[in-house]
C-alpha positions as CSV (number, residue, x, y, z in Angstrom):
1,X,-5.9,-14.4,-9.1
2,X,-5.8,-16.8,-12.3
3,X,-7.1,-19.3,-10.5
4,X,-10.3,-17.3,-8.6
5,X,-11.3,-15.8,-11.7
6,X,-11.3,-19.6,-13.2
7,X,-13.3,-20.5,-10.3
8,X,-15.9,-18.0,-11.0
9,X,-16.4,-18.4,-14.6
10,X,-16.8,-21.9,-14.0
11,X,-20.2,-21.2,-12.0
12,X,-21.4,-18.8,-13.8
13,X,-22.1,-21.2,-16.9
14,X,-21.5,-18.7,-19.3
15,X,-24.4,-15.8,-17.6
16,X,-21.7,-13.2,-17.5
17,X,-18.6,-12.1,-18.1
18,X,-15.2,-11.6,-15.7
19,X,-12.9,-8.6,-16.6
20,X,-9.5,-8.6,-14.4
21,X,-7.1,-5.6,-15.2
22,X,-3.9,-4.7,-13.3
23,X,-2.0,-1.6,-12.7
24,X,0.6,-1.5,-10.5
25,X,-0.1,-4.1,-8.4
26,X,-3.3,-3.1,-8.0
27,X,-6.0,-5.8,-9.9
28,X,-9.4,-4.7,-10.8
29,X,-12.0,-7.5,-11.6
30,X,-15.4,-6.3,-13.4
31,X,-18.5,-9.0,-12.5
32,X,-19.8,-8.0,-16.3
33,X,-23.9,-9.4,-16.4
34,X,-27.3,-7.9,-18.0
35,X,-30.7,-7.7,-16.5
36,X,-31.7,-11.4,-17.4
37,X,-29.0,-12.8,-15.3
38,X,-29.9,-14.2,-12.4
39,X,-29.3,-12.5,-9.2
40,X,-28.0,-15.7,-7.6
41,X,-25.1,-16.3,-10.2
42,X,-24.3,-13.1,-9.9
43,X,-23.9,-13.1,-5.7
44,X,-21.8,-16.4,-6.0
45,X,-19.4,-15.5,-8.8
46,X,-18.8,-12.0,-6.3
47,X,-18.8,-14.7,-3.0
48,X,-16.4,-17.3,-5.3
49,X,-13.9,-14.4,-5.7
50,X,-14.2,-12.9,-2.0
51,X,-13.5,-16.2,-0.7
52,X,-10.4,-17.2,-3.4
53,X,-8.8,-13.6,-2.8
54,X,-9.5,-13.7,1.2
55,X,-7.0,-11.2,2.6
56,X,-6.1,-9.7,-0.9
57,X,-9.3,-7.7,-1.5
58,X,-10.5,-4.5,-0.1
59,X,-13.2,-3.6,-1.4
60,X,-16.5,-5.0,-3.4
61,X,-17.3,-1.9,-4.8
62,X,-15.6,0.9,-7.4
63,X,-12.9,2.6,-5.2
64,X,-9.4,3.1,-4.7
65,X,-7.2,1.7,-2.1
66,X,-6.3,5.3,-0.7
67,X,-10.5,6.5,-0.7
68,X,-10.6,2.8,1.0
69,X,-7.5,3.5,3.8
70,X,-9.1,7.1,4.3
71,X,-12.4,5.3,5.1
72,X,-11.3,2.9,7.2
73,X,-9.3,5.6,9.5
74,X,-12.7,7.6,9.7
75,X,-14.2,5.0,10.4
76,X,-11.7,3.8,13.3
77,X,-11.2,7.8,14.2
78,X,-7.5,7.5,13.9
79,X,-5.2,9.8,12.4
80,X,-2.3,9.0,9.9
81,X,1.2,10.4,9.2
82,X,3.7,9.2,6.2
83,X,7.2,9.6,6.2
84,X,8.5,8.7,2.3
85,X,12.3,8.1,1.0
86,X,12.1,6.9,-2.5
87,X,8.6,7.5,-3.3
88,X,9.1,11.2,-3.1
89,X,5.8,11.8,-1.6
90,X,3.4,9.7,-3.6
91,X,1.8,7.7,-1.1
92,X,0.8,11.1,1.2
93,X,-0.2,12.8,-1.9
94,X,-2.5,9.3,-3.2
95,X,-4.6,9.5,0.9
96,X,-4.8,13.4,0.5
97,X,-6.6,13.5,-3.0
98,X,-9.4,11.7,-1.7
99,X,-12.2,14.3,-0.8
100,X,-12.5,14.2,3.1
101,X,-8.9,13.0,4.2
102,X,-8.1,16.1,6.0
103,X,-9.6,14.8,9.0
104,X,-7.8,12.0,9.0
105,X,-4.4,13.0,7.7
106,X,-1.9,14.7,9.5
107,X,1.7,15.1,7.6
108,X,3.9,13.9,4.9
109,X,7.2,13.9,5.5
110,X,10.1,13.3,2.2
111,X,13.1,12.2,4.5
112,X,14.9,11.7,1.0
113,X,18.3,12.2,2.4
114,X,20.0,10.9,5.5
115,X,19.7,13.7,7.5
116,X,16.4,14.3,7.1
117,X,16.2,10.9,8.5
118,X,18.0,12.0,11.5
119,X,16.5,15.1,12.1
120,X,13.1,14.8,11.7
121,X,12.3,10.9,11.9
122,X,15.3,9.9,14.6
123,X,16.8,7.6,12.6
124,X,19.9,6.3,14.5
125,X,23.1,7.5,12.3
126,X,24.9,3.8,13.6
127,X,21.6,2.2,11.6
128,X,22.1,4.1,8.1
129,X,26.3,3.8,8.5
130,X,25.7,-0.2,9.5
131,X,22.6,-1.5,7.9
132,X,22.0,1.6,4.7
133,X,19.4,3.8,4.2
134,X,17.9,1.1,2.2
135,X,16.4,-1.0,4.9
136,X,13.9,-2.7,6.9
137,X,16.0,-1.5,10.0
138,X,15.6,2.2,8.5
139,X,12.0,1.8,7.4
140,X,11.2,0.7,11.0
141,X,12.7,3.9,12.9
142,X,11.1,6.0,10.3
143,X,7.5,4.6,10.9
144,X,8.6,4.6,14.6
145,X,9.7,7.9,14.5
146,X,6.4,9.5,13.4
147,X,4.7,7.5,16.1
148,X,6.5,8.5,18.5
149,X,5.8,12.1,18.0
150,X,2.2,11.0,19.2
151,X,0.6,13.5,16.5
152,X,-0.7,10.1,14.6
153,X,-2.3,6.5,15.2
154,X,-1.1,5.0,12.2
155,X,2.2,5.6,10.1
156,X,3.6,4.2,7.1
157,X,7.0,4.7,6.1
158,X,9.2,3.8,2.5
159,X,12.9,3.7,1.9
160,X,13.7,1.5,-1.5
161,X,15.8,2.0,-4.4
162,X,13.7,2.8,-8.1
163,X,16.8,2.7,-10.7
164,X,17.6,3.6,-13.3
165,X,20.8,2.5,-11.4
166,X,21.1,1.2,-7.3
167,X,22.9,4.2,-6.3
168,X,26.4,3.2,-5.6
169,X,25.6,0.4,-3.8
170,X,25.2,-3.3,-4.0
171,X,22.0,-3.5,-3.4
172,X,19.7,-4.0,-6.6
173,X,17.5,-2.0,-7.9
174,X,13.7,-1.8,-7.0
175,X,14.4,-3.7,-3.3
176,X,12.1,-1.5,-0.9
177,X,11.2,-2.1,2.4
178,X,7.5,-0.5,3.3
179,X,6.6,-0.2,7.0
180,X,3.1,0.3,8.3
181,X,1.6,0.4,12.0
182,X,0.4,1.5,14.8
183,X,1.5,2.5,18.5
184,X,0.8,-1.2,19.4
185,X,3.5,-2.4,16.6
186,X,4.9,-1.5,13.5
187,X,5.6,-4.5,11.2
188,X,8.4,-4.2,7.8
189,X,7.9,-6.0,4.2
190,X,10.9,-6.4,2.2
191,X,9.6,-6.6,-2.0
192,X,11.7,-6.6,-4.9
193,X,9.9,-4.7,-7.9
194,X,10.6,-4.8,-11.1
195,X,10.0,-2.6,-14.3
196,X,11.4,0.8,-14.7
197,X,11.5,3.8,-12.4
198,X,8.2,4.7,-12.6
199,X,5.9,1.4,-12.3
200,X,8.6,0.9,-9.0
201,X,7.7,3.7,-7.5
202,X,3.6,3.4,-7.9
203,X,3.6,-0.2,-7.3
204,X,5.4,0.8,-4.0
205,X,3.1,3.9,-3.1
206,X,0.0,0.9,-3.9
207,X,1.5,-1.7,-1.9
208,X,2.2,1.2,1.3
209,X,-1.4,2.0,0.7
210,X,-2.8,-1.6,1.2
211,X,-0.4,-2.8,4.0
212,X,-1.4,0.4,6.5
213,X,-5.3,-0.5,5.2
214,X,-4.5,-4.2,6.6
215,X,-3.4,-2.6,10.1
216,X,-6.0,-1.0,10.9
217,X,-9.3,-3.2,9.9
């Protein structure tokens, strides 16, 4: 990001300013310029960044990544399930705030404990005994699980651990594994977060948001 945003100032000769802010892993760059700036500094600073950031951005305009995923499943006509462990609900709640996403969303399930996982995703019980709720094995039959239901096109699921301690076992505290995919395949990141309960969680729900975005376009 550093290293864009150098990139840019460095042909824009001083016209306008760059503002980058970040918020749970989610960065926000402001192309700052008045009306005596010329229009073809402005476009190359905006291409400079596009170009640097490649894969990383989703948008060139004001939105956020959830008004961007809801978009982008409108735009595709698919439909989009979640099925959340340690983020409680915070990703389905982030797609359903945006004006329009009941057309594209169509459940949220907490699978917080491990029967839930059973029950309602099909998690196989010799998966949470042998590998732990905490994941990517886990995270997979959870996404899989809503899938297979056939009720969406696209599901993202999260199983991690937020602190304050790694709930009896070994594993540390803000390791998450975030699935997101489709009926064609369904593909598992392991992250390790840091910072206290809270940033673990939203940078999580933010990350989920972007990696199901990435799926579909």
């Amino acid at each position: 990001l550093q290293t864009a945003i150098e990139q840019a100032q460095e042909a824009a000769k001083g016209r306008l300013c760059l503002h980058a802010t970040e918020e749970y892993g989610c960065a926000r760059i402001e192309v700052i310029y008045d009306q005596d700036t010329p229009k073809m500094i402005a476009d190359e600073v905006v291409r400079i960044l596009a170009t640097e950031l490649k894969d990383y951005v989703y948008a060139l305009e004001d939105m956020t990544l959830a008004e961007r995923l809801v978009s982008a499943l409108k735009l595709h006509r698919m439909r989009i399930s979640t099925a959340e462990s340690f983020t409680a609900g915070g990703v389905g709640r982030a797609i359903v705030q945006v004006p329009g996403a009941s057309s594209v969303f169509f459940e949220g399930i907490n699978a917080y404990d491990n029967k839930s996982k059973k029950e309602r995703l099909g998690v196989v019980e010799f998966t949470l005994m042998d590998k732990g709720a905490v994941s990517d094995e886990v995270a997979y039959e959870m996404a899989a699980g809503l899938l297979k239901q056939g009720n969406c096109d696209v599901a993202i699921a999260t199983t991690g651990i937020a602190g304050p301690d790694s709930d009896g076992t070994r594993k540390p505290v803000g390791l998450c594994y975030l699935a997101a995919g489709t009926r064609e395949k369904v593909r598992v990141f392991r992250f390790r977060l840091s910072g206290d309960r809270e940033t673990i969680t939203k940078t999580a729900i933010n990350l989920a948001l972007f990696l199901a975005y990435k799926e579909i376009v």
